[in-house]
N, CA, C and O atoms as a GROMACS GRO file, in nm:
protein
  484
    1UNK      N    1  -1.795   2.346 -13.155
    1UNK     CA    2  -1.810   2.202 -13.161
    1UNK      C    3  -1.794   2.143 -13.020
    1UNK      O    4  -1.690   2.160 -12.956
    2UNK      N    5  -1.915   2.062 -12.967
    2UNK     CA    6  -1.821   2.015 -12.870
    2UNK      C    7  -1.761   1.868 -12.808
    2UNK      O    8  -1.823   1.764 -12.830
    3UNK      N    9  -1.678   1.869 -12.756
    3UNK     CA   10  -1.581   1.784 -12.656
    3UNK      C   11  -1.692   1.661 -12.706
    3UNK      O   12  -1.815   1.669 -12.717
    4UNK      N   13  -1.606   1.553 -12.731
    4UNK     CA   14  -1.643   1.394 -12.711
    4UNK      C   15  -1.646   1.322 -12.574
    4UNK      O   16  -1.560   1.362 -12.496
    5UNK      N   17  -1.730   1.220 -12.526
    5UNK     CA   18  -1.722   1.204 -12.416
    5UNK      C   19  -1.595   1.159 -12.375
    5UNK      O   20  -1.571   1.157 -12.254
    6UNK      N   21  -1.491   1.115 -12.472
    6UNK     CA   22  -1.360   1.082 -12.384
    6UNK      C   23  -1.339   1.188 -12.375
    6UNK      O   24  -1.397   1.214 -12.269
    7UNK      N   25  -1.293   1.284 -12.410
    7UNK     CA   26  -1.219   1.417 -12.404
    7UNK      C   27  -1.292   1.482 -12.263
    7UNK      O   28  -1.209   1.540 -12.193
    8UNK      N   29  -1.432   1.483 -12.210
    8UNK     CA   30  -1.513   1.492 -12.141
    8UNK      C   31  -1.446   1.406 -12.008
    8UNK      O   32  -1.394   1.480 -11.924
    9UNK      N   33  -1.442   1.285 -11.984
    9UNK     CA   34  -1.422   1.218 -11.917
    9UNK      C   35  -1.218   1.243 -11.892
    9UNK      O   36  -1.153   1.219 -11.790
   10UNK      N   37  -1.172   1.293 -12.016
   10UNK     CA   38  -1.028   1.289 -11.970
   10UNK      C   39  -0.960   1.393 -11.876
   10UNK      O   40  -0.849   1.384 -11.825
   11UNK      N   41  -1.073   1.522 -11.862
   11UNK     CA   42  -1.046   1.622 -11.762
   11UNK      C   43  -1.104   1.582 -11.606
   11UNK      O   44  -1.128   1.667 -11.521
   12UNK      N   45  -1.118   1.452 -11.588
   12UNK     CA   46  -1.160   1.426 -11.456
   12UNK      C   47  -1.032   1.384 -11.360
   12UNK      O   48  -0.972   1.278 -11.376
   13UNK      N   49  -0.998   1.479 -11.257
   13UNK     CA   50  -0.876   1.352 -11.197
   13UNK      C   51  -0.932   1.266 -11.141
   13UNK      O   52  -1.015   1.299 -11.057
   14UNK      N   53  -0.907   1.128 -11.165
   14UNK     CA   54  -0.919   1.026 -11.076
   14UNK      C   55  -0.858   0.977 -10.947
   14UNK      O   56  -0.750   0.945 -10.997
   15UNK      N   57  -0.845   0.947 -10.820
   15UNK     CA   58  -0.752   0.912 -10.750
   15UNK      C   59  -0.677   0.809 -10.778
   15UNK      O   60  -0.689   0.737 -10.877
   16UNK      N   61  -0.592   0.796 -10.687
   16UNK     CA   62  -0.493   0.679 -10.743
   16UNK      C   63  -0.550   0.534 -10.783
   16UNK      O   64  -0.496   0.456 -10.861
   17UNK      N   65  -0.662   0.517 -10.716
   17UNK     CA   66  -0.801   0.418 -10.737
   17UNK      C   67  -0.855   0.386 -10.858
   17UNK      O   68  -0.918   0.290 -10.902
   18UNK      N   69  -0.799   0.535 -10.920
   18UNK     CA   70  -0.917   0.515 -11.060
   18UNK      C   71  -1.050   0.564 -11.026
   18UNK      O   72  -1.127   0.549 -11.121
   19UNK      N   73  -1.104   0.618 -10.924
   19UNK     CA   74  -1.270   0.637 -10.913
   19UNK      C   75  -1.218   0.832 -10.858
   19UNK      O   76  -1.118   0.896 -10.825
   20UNK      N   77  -1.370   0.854 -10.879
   20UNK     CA   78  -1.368   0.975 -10.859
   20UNK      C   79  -1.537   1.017 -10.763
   20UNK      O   80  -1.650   0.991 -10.804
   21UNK      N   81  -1.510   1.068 -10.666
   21UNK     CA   82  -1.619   1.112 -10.580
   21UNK      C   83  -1.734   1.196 -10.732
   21UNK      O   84  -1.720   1.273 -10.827
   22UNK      N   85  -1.831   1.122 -10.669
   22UNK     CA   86  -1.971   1.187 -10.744
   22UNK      C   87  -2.086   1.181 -10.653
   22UNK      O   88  -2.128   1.076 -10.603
   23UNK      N   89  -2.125   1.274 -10.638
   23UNK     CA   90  -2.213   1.365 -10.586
   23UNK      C   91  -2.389   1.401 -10.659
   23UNK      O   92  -2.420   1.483 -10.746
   24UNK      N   93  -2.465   1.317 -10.593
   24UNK     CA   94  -2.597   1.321 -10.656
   24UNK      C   95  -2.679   1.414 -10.596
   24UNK      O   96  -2.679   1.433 -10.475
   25UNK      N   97  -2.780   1.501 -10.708
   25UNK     CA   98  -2.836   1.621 -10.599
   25UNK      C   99  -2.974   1.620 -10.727
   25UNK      O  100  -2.980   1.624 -10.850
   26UNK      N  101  -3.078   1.612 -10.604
   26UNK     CA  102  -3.220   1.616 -10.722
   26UNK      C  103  -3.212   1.761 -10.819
   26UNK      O  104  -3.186   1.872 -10.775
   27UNK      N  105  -3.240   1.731 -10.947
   27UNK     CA  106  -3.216   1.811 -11.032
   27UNK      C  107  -3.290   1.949 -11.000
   27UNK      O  108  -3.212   2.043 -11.012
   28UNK      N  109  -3.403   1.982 -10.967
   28UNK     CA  110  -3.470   2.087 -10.932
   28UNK      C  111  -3.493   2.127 -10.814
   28UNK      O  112  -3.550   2.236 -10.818
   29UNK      N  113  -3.475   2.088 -10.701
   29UNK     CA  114  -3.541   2.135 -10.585
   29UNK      C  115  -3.370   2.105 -10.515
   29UNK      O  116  -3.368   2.099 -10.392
   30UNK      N  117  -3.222   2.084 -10.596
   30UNK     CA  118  -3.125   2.076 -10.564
   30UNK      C  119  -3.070   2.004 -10.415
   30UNK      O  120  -2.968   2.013 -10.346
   31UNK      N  121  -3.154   1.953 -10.411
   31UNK     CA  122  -3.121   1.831 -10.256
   31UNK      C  123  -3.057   1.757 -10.290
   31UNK      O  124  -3.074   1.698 -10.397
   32UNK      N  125  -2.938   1.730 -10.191
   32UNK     CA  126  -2.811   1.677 -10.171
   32UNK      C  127  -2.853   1.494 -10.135
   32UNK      O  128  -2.871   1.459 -10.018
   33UNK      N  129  -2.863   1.398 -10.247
   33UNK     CA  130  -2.932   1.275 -10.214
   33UNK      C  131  -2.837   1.176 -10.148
   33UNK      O  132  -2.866   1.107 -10.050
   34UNK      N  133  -2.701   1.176 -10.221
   34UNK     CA  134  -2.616   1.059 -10.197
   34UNK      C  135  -2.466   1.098 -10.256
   34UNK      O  136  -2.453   1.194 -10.332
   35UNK      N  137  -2.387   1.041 -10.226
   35UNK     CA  138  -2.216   1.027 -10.283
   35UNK      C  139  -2.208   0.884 -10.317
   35UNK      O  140  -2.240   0.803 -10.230
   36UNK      N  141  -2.163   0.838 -10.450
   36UNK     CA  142  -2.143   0.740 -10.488
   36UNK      C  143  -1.998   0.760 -10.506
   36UNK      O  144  -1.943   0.853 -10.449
   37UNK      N  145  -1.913   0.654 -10.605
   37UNK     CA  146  -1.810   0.651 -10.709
   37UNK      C  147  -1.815   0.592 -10.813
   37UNK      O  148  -1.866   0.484 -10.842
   38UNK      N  149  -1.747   0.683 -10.886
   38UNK     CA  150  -1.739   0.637 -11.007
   38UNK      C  151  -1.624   0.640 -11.082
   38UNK      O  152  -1.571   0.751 -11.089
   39UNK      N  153  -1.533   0.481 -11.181
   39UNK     CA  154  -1.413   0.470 -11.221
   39UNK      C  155  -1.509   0.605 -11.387
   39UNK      O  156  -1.614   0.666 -11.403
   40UNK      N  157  -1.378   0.578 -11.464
   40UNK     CA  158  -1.416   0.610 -11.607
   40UNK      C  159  -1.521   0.574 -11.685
   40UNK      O  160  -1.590   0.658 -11.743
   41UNK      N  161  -1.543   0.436 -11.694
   41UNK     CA  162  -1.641   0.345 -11.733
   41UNK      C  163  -1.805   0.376 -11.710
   41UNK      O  164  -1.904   0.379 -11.783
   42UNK      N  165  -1.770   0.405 -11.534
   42UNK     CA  166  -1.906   0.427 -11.446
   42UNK      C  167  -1.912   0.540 -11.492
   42UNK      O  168  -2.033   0.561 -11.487
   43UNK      N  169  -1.858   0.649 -11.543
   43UNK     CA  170  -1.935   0.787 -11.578
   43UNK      C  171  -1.913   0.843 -11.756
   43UNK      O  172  -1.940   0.948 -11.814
   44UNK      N  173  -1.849   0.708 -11.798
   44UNK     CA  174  -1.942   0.730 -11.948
   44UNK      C  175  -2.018   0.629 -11.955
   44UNK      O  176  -2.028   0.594 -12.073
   45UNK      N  177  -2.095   0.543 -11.866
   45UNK     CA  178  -2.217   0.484 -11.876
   45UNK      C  179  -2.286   0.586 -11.877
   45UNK      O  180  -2.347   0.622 -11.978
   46UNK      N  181  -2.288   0.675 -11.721
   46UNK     CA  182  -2.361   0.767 -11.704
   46UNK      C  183  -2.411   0.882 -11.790
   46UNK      O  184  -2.527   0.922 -11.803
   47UNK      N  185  -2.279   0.935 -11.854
   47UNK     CA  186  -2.286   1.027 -11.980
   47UNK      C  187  -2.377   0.963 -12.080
   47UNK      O  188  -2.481   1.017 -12.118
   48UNK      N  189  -2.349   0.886 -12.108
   48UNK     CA  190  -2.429   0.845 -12.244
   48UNK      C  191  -2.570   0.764 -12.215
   48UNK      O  192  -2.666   0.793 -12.286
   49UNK      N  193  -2.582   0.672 -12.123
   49UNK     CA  194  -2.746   0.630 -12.103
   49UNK      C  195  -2.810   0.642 -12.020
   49UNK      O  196  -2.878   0.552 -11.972
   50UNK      N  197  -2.806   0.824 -11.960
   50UNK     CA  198  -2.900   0.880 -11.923
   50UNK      C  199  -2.945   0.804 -11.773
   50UNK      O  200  -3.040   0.855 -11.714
   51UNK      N  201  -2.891   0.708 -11.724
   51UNK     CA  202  -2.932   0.627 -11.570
   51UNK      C  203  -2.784   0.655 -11.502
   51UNK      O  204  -2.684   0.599 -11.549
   52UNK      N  205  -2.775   0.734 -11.400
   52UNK     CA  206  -2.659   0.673 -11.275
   52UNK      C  207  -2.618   0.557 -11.283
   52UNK      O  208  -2.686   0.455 -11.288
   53UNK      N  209  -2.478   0.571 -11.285
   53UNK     CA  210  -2.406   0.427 -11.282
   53UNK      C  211  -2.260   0.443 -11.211
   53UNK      O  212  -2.155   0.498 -11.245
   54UNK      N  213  -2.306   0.364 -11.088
   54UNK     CA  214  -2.164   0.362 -10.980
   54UNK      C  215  -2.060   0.251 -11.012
   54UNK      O  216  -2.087   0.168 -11.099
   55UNK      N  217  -1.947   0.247 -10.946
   55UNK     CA  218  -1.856   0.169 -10.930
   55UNK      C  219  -1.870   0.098 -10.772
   55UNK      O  220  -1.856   0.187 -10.688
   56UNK      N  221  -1.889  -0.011 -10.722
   56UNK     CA  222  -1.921  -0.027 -10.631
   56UNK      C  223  -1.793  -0.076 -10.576
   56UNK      O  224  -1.733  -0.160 -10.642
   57UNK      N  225  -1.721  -0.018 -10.416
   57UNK     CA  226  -1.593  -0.051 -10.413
   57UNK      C  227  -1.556  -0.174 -10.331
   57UNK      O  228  -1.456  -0.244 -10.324
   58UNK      N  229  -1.680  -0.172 -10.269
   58UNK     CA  230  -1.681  -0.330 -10.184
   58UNK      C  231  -1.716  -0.485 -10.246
   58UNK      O  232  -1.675  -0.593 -10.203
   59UNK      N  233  -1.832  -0.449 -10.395
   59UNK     CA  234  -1.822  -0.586 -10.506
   59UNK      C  235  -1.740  -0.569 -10.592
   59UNK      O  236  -1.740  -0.655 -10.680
   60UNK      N  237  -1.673  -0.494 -10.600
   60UNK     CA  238  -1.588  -0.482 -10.717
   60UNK      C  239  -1.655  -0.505 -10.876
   60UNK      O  240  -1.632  -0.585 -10.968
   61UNK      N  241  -1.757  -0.383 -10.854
   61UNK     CA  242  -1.870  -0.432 -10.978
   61UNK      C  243  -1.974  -0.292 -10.990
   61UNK      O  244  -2.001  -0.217 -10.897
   62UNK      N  245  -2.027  -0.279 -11.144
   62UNK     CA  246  -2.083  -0.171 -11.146
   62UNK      C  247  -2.224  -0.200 -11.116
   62UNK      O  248  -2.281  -0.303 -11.155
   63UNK      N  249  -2.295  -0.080 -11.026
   63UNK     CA  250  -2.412  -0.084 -11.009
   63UNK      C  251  -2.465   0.030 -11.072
   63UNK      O  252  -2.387   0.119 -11.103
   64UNK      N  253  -2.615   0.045 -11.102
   64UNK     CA  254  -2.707   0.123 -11.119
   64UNK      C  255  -2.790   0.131 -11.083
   64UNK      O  256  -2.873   0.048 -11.120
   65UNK      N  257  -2.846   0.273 -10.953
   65UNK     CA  258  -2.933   0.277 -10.873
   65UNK      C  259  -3.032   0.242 -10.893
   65UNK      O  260  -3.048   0.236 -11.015
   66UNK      N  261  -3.133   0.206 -10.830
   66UNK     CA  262  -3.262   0.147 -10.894
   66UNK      C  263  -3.303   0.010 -10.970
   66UNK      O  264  -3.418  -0.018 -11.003
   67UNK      N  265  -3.147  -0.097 -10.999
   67UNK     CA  266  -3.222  -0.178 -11.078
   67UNK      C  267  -3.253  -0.291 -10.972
   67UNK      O  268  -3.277  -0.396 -11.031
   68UNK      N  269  -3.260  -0.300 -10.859
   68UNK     CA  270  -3.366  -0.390 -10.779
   68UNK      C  271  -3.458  -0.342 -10.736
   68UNK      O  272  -3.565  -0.401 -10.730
   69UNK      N  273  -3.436  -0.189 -10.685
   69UNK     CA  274  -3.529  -0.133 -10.576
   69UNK      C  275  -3.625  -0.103 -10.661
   69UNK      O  276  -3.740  -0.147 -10.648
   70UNK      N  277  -3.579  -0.008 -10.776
   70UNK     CA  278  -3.706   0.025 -10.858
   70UNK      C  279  -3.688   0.215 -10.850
   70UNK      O  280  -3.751   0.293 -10.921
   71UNK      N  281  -3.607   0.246 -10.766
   71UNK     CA  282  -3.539   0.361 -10.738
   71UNK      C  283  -3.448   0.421 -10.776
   71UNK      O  284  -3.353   0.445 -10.702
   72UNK      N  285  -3.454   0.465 -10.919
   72UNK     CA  286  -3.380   0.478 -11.030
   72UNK      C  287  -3.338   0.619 -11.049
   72UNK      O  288  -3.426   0.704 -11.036
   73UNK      N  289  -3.224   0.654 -11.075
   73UNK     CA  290  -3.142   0.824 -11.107
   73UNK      C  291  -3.190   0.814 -11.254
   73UNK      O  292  -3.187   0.720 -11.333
   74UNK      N  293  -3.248   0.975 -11.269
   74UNK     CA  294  -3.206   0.970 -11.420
   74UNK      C  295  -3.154   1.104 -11.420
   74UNK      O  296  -3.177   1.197 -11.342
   75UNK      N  297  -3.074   1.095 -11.529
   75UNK     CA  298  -2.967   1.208 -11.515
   75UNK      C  299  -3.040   1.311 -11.594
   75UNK      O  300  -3.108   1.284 -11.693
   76UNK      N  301  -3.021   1.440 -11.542
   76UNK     CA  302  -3.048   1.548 -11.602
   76UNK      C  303  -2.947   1.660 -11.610
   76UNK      O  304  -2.973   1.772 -11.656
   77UNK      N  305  -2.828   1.620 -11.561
   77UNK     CA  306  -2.752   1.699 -11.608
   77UNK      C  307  -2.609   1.645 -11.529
   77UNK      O  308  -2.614   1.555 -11.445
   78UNK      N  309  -2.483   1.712 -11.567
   78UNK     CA  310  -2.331   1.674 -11.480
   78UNK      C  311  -2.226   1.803 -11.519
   78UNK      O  312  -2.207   1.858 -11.628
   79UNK      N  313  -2.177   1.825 -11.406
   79UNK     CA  314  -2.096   1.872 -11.381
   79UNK      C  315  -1.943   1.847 -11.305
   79UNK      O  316  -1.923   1.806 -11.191
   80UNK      N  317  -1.860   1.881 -11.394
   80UNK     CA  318  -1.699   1.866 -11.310
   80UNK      C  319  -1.711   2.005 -11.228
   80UNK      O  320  -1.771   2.110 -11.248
   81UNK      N  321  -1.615   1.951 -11.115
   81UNK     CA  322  -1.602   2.074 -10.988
   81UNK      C  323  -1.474   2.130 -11.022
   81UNK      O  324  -1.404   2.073 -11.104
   82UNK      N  325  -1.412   2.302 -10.933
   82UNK     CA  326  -1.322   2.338 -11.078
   82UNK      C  327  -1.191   2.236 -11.028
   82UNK      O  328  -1.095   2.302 -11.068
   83UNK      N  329  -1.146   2.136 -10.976
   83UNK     CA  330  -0.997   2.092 -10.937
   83UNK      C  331  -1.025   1.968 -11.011
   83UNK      O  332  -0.938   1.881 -11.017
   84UNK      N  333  -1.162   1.948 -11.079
   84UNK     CA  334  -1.191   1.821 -11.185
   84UNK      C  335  -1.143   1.667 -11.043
   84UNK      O  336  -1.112   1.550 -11.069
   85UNK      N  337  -1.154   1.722 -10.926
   85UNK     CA  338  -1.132   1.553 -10.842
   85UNK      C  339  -1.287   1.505 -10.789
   85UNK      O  340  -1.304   1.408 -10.715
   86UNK      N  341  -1.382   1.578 -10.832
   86UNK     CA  342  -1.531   1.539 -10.801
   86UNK      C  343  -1.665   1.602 -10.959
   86UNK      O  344  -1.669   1.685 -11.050
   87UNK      N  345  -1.741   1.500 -10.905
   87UNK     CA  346  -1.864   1.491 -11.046
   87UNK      C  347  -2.001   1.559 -10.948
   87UNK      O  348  -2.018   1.516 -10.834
   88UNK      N  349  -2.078   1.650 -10.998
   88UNK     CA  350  -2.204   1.638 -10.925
   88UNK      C  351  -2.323   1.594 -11.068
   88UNK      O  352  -2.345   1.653 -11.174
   89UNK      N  353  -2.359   1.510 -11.028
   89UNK     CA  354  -2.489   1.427 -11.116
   89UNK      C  355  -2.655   1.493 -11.073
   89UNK      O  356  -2.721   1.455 -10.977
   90UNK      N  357  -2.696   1.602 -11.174
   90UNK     CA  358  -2.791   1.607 -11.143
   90UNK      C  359  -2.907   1.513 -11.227
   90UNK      O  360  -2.914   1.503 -11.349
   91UNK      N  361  -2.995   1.448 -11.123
   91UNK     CA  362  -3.064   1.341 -11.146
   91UNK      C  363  -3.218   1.396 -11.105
   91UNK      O  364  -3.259   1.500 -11.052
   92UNK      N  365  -3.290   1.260 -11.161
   92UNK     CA  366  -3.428   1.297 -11.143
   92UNK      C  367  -3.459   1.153 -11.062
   92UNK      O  368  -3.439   1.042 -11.112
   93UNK      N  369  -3.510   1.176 -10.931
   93UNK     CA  370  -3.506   1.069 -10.817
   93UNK      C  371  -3.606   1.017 -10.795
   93UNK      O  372  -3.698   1.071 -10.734
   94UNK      N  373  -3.608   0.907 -10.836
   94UNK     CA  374  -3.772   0.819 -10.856
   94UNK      C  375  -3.757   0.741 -10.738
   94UNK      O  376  -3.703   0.632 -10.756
   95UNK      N  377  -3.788   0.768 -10.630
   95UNK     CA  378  -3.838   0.710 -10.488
   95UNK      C  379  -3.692   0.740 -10.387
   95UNK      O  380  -3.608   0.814 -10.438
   96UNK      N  381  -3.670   0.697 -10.279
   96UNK     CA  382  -3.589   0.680 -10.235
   96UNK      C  383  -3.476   0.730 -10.281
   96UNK      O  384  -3.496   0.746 -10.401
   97UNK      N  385  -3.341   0.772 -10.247
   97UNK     CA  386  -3.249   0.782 -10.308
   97UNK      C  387  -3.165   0.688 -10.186
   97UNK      O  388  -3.051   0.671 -10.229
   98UNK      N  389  -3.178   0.632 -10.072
   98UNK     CA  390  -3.096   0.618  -9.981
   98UNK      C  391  -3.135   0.416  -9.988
   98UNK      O  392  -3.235   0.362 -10.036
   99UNK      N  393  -3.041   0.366  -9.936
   99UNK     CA  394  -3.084   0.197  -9.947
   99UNK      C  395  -3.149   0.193  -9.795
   99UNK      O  396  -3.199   0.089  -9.753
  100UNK      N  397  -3.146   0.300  -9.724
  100UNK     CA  398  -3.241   0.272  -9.553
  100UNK      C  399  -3.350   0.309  -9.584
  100UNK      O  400  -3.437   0.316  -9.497
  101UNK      N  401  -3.383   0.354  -9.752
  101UNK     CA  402  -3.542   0.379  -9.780
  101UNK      C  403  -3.601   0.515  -9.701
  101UNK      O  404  -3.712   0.535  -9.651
  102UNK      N  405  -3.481   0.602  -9.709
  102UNK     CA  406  -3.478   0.758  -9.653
  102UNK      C  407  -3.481   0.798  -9.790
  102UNK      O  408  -3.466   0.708  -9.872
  103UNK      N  409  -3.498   0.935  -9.837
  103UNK     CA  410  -3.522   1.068  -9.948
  103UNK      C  411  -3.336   1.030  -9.962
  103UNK      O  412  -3.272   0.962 -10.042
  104UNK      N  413  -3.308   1.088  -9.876
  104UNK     CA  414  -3.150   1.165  -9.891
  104UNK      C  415  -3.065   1.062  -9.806
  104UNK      O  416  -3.125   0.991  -9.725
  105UNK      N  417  -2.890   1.045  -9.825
  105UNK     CA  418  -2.845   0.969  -9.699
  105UNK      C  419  -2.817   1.056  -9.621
  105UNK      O  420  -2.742   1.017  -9.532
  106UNK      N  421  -2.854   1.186  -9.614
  106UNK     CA  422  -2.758   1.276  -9.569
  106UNK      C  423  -2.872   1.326  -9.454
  106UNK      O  424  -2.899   1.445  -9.435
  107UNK      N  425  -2.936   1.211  -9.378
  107UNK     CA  426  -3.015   1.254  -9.268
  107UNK      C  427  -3.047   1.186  -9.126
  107UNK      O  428  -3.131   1.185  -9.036
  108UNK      N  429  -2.916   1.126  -9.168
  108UNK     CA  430  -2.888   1.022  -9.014
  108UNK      C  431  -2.828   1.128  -8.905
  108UNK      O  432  -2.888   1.190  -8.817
  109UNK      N  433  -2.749   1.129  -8.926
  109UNK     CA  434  -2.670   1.202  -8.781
  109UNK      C  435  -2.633   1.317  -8.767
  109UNK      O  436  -2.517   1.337  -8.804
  110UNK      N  437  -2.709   1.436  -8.710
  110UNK     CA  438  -2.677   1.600  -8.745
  110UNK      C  439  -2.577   1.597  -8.665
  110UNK      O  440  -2.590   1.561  -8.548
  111UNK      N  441  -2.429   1.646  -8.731
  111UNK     CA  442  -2.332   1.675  -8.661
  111UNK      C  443  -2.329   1.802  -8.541
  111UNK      O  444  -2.262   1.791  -8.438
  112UNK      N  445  -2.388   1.887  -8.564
  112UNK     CA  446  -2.446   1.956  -8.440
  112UNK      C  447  -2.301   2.075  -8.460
  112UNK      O  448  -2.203   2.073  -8.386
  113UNK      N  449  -2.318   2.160  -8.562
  113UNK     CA  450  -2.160   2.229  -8.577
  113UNK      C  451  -2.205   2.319  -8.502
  113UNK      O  452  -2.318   2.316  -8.454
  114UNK      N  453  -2.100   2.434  -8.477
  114UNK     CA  454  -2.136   2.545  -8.449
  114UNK      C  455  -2.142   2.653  -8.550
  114UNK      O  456  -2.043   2.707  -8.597
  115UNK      N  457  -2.250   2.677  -8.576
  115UNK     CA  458  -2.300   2.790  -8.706
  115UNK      C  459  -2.287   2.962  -8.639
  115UNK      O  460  -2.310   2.984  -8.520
  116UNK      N  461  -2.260   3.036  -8.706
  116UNK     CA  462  -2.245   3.183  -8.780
  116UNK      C  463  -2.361   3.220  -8.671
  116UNK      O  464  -2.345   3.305  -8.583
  117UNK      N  465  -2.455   3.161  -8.686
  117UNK     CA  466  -2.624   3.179  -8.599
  117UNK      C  467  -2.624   3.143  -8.453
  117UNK      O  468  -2.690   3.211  -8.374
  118UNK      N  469  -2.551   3.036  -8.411
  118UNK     CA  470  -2.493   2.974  -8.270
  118UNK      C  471  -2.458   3.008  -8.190
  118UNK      O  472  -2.502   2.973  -8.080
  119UNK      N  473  -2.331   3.119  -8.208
  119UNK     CA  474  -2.286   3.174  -8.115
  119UNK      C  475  -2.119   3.208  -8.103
  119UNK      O  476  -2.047   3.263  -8.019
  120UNK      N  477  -2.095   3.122  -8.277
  120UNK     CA  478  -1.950   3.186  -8.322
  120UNK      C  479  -1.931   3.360  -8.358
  120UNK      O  480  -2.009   3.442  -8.406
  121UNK      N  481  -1.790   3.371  -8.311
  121UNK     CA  482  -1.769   3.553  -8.369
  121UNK      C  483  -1.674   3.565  -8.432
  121UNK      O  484  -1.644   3.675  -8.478
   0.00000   0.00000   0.00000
């Protein structure tokens, strides 16, 4: 039988905030789009009607990607990580995922590490 979405939602730790790092990654081709948050609320919206739904920490108000832009998550799947303090949302990414009208946010500034390939031993 399984788990109800509270019971679902009650293995998440939250920070002291109440929100919990979530992690959006296109469902098939697994690209890393965005990090939102989300309180309890924001991820049994998510659980149950199938659209991404953040906690926004600067309006103090829930958003859902896409309802101005037109650039909408739809969820295709979620996962807890194993320490349950992060969500990864796999979604299906209808334009944009970034508000600079980039694919991904994760393509502004290459930190420039030093990789395995570089010249570390």
């Amino acid at each position: 039988m399984s788990d109800t979405v509270d019971e679902r939602i009650g293995r998440v730790r939250f920070d002291r905030d109440g929100l919990v790092a979530a992690i959006i990654q296109q469902w098939d081709t697994r690209e890393v789009l965005m990090l939102g948050w989300m309180d309890a609320e924001a991820l049994r919206r998510t659980l149950t009607e199938g659209r991404v739904t953040f906690w926004s920490r600067s309006r103090q108000e829930y958003w859902r990607k896409g309802d101005t832009s037109g650039h909408i998550q739809l969820v295709r799947g979620a996962r807890l990580d194993c320490d349950g303090d992060a969500v990864l949302i796999e979604a299906e990414q209808v334009g944009p995922a970034c508000h600079t009208g980039t694919r991904t946010c994760f393509d502004a500034d290459d930190l420039e590490p030093v990789t395995q390939l570089s010249g570390a031993k």
